[in-house]
C-alpha positions, 0 to 999 in steps of 0.5 A: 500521505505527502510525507509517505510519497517523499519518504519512498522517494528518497529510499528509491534513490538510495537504493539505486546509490547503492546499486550504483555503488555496491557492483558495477554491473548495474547500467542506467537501465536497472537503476532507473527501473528500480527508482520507477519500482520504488515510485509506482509501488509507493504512489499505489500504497497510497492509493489503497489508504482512504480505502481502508475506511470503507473496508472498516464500515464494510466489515461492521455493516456485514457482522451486523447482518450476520448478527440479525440472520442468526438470532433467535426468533421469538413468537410474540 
């Protein structure tokens, strides 16, 4: 996750290098909005990541369920 973070990070500043240096209409203003951007956006993926492991049980309880609902039932 450590590696995601820095990774995003790093794109956030060069993208904001090349805001800086594609177009001189940029101020500090946008720049560090969109390295905000980039740093907000990526600390929230990693959030969503150790959630995915429930979603995944979630996902196996619920097919179970369905499979029990819709069985046939026999008379013993």
């Amino acid at each position: 996750m450590m590696f995601f973070f820095l990774g995003i990070y790093s794109f956030g500043f060069w993208f904001s290098k090349y805001l800086i240096l594609s177009n001189e209409k940029y101020d500090s203003t946008v720049i560090m909005g969109t390295l905000f951007c980039f740093l907000l956006g990526g600390g929230s993926i990693g959030q969503i990541s150790p959630i995915l492991k429930n979603i995944a049980e979630a996902k196996v309880s619920a097919a179970k369920l369905y499979y029990l609902i819709d069985r046939e039932k026999t008379l013993i």
